[in-house]
C-alpha positions in Angstrom: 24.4 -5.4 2.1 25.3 -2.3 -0.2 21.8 -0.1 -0.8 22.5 2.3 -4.1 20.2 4.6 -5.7 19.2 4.1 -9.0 18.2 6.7 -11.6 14.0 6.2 -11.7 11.6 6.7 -14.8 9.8 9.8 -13.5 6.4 9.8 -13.2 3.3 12.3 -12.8 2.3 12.6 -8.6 -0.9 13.2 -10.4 -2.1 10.6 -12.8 -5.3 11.5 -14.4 -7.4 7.7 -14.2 -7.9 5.0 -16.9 -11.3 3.0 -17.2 -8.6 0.2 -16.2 -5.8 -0.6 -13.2 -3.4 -3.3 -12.1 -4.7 -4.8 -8.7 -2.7 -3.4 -5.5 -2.1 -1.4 -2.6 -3.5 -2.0 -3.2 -3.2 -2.1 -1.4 -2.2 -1.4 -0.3 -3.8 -2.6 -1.0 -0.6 -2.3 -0.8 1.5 -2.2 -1.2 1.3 -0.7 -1.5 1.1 -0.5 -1.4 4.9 0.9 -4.2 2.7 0.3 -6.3 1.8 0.8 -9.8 0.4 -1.1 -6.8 -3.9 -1.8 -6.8 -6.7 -0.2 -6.7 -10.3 -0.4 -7.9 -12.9 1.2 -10.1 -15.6 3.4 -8.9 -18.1 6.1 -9.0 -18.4 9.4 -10.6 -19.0 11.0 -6.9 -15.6 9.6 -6.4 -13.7 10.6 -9.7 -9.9 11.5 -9.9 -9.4 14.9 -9.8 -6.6 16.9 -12.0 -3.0 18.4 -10.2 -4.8 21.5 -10.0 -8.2 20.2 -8.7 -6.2 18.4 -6.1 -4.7 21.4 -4.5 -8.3 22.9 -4.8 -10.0 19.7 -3.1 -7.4 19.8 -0.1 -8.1 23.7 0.9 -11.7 22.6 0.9 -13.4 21.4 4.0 -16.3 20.0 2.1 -14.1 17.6 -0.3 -12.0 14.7 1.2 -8.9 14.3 -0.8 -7.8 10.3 0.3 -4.6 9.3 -1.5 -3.3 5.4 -1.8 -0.8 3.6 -3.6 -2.2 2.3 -6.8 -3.5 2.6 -9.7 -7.1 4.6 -10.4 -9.1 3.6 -7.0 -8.9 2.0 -3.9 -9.7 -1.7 -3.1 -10.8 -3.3 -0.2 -13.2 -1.9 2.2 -12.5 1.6 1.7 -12.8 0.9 -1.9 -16.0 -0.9 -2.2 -17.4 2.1 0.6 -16.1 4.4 -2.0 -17.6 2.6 -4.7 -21.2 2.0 -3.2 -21.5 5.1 -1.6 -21.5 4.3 1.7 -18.1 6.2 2.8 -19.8 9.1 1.0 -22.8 8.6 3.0 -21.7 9.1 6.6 -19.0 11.6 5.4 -22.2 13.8 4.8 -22.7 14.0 8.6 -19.7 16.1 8.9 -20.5 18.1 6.0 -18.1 16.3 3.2 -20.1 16.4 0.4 -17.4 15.3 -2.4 -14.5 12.9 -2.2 -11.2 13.2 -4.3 -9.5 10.1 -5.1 -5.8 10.4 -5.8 -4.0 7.2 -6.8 0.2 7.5 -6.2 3.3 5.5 -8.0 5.1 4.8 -4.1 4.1 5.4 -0.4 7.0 7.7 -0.3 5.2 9.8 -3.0 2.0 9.7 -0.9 3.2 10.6 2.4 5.0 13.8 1.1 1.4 15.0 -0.1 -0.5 14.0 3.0 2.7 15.7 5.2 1.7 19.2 2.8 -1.7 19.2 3.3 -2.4 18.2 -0.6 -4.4 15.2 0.9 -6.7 14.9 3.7 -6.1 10.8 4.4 -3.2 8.1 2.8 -3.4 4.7 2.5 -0.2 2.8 2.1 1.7 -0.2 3.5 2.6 0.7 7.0 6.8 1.2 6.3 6.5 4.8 4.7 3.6 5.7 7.4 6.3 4.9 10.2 9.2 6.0 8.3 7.4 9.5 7.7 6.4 9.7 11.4 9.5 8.5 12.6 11.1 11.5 10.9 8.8 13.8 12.5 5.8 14.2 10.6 2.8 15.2 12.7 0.6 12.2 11.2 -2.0 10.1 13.2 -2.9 6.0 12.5 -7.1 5.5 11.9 -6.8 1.9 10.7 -5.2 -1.1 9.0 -6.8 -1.7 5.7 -4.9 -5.8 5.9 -2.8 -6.8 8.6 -1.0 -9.5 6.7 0.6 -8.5 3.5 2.9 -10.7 1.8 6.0 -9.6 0.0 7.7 -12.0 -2.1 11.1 -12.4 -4.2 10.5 -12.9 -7.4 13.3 -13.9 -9.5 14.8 -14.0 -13.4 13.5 -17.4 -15.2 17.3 -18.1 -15.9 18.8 -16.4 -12.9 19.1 -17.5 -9.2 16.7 -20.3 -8.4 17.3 -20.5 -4.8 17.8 -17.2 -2.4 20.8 -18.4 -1.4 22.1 -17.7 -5.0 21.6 -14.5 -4.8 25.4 -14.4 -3.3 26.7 -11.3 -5.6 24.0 -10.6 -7.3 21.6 -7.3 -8.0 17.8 -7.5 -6.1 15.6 -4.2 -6.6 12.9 -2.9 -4.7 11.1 0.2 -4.1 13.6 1.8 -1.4 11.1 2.9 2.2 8.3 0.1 0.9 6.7 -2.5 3.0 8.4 -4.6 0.0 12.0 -2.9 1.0 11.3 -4.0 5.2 10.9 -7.7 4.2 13.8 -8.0 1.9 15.7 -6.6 4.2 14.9 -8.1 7.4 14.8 -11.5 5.0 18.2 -11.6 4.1 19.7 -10.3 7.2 17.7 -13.4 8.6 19.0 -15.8 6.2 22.8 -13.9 6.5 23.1 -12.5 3.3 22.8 -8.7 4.0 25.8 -8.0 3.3 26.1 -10.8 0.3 23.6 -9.3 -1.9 23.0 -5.9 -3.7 20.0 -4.0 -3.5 18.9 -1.0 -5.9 16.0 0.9 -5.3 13.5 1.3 -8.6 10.9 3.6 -7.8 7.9 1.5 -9.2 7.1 -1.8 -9.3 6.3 -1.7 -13.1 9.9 -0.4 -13.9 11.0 -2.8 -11.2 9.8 -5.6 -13.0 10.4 -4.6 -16.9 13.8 -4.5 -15.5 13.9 -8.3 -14.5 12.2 -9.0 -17.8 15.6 -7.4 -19.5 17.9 -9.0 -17.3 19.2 -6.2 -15.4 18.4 -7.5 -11.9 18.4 -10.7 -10.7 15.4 -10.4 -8.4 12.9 -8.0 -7.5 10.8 -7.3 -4.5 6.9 -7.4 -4.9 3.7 -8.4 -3.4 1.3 -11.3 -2.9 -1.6 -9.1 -3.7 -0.3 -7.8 -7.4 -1.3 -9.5 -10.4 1.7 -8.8 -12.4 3.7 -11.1 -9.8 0.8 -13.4 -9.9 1.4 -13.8 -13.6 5.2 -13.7 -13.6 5.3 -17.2 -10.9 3.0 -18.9 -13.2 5.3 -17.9 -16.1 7.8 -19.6 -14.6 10.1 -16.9 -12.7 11.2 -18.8 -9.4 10.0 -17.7 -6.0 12.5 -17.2 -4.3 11.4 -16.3 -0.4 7.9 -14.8 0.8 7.6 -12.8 4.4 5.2 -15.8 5.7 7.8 -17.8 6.0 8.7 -15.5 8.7 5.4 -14.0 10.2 7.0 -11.3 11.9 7.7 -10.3 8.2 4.3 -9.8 7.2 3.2 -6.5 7.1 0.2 -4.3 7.3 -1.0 -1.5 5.2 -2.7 1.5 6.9 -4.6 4.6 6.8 -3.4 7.7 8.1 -4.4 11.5 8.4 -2.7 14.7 9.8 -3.3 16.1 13.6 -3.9 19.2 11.0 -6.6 17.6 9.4 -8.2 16.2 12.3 -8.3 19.8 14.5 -10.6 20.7 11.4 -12.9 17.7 12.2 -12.7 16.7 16.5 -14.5 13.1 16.2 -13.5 12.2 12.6 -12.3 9.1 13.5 -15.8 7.9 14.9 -17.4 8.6 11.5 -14.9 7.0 9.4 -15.1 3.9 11.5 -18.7 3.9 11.3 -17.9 4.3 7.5 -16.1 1.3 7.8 -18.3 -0.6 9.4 -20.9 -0.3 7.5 -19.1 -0.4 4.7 -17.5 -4.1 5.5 -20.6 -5.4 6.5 -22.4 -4.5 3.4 -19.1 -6.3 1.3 -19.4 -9.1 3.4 -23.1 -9.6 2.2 -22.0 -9.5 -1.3 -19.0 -11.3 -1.9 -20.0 -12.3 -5.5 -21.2 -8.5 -6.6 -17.4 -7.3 -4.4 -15.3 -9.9 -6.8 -17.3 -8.9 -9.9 -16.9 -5.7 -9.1 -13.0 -5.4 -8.3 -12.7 -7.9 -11.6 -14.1 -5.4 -13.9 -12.4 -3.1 -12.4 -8.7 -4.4 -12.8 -9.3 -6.6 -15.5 -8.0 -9.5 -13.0 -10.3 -12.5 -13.0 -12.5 -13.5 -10.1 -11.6 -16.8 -9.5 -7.6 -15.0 -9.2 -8.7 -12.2 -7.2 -9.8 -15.0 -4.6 -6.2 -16.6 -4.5 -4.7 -13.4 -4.6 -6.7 -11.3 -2.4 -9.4 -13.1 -0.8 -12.4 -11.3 1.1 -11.4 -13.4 4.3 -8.0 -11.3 4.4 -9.8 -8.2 4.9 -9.4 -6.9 8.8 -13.4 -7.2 10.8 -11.8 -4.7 12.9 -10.5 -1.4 12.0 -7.2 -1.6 14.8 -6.9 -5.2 15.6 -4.7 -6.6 18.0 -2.7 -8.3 15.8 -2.3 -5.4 13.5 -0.9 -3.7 16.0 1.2 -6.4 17.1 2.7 -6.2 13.7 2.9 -2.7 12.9 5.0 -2.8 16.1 7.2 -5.3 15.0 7.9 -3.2 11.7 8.5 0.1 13.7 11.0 -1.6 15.9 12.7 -3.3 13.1 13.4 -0.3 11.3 14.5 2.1 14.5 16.8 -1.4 15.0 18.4 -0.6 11.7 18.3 2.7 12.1 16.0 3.0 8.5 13.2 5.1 10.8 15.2 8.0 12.7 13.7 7.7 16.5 11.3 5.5 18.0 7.9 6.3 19.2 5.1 4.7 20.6 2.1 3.6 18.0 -0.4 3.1 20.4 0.4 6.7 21.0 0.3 7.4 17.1 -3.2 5.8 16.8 -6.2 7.9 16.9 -8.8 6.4 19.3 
């Protein structure tokens, strides 16, 4: 498997937000994030801030600057906290009386910002988290916000139909994604890492426009975005997903500095309250939650259900099985020598 670098489009750290976004990650969810990934709509209390505003909000102890991969706001439990008030609410305890929301093109992006200090809290897919701690950032692990994302392949209408086409052809991803862990552990699975080409396109909307023009011959993407939603039922082949091979899946996080938290000893109790309550109260609502993040991304309910249903949403905020997982993807990548040393993530995690 060669890995090359290919020029990117650049694009603003900073995006000022639309009244619109492309679902997740968001994730990511998720993906994550990589994103031109999701997020959702929300409040004014919870508007995105300018480049200069950001840099303002972070030397503030009173404003909570929380970054994630996506596109205008957050989705999920944090999102719908953000949205209702509720994060907002208990962040008032601790004397956080504003929150910044700052949505990023890639995790990579992210993690550089949360690393200087620019934001408080990132939430990504967990690759970049661990890559970024692996490499010696001083970061600490408060939650998973879904513990099993699903990357696909997606490939050209009149390309490959099967992976095992892909034999000397061109796949693109976003290079340190969740996205980027699965196609790589995928084809070294199937033995065809060192068959296939990968190029690393720093978003997933450039990713994609370049499959539309025939430049690749797949791509690497997410269960959780729309766009690849709408390209499978266009006809572009799937080509492999990470459930066929659970230890695939991955699981998109929220982290924070040691930094940050010597400012606030205990934060971590008061954002899982946050959390709690905030769960609980989507949980109650799922009708007013699909509304809501269908308004917000212009994706319709009844595909936000397929897509990226409520039940997918982690009841705890560190389960078991996240960890499990996020285990699984640390060890993978110190295996292949992607994350530079090993370390311990219940040690990472913040209790």
């Amino acid at each position: 498997m060669s890995v090359k670098k290919q020029a990117t489009v650049s694009h603003s750290k900073w995006p000022l937000a639309g009244l619109a976004l492309v679902f997740l990650l968001s994730l990511l969810l998720q993906a994550c994030g990589a994103k031109g990934e999701s997020g959702t709509a929300g409040e004014s209390s919870a508007a995105q801030p300018s480049a200069g505003a950001v840099e303002s909000a972070a030397a503030s102890t009173d404003t909570l600057t929380f970054g994630f991969v996506g596109t205008n706001q957050p989705a999920g439990i944090e999102g719908w906290g953000f949205h209702t008030g509720i994060i907002q609410e208990e962040l008032k305890k601790y004397g956080v009386t504003n929150v910044a929301l700052v949505p990023f093109q890639t995790g990579p992006d992210l993690n550089e910002s949360v690393i200087s200090g620019r934001v408080d809290l990132g939430n990504s897919g967990d690759t970049p988290a661990i890559l970024a701690h692996s490499n010696g950032a001083a970061t600490r692990l408060l939650n998973f916000t879904n513990t099993e994302v699903n990357s696909q392949l997606i490939g050209r209408k009149d390309g490959p139909q099967t992976v095992e086409e892909l034999k000397g052809k061109k796949v693109a991803v976003v290079k340190g994604s969740l996205m980027y862990r699965f196609l790589v552990g995928y084809l070294k699975e199937k033995g065809l890492d060192k068959d296939v080409e990968i190029i690393n396109i720093n978003s997933i909307p450039d990713t994609e426009a370049a499959l539309l023009r025939g430049e690749i011959d797949a791509y690497g993407g997410a269960q959780s975005f729309y766009s690849s939603y709408k390209l499978l039922k266009d006809g572009n082949p799937l080509l492999a997903e990470a459930k066929e091979i659970p230890s695939l899946l991955s699981v998109s996080v929220v982290y924070t500095t040691e930094d940050y938290l010597s400012k606030f000893p205990g934060f971590q109790n008061v954002w899982r309250e946050a959390l709690n309550k905030s769960y609980e109260d989507l949980k109650a609502k799922p009708d007013e939650y699909y509304k809501w993040l269908s308004e917000s991304t212009g994706t319709p309910a009844e595909v936000l259900k397929e897509i990226a249903p409520i039940e997918g949403l982690p009841a705890e905020r560190l389960s078991a099985q996240g960890i499990e997982r996020i285990t699984a993807s640390k060890d993978f990548l110190v295996g292949e020598k992607l994350a530079k040393k090993d370390f311990s993530i219940e040690d990472w995690i913040i209790q």
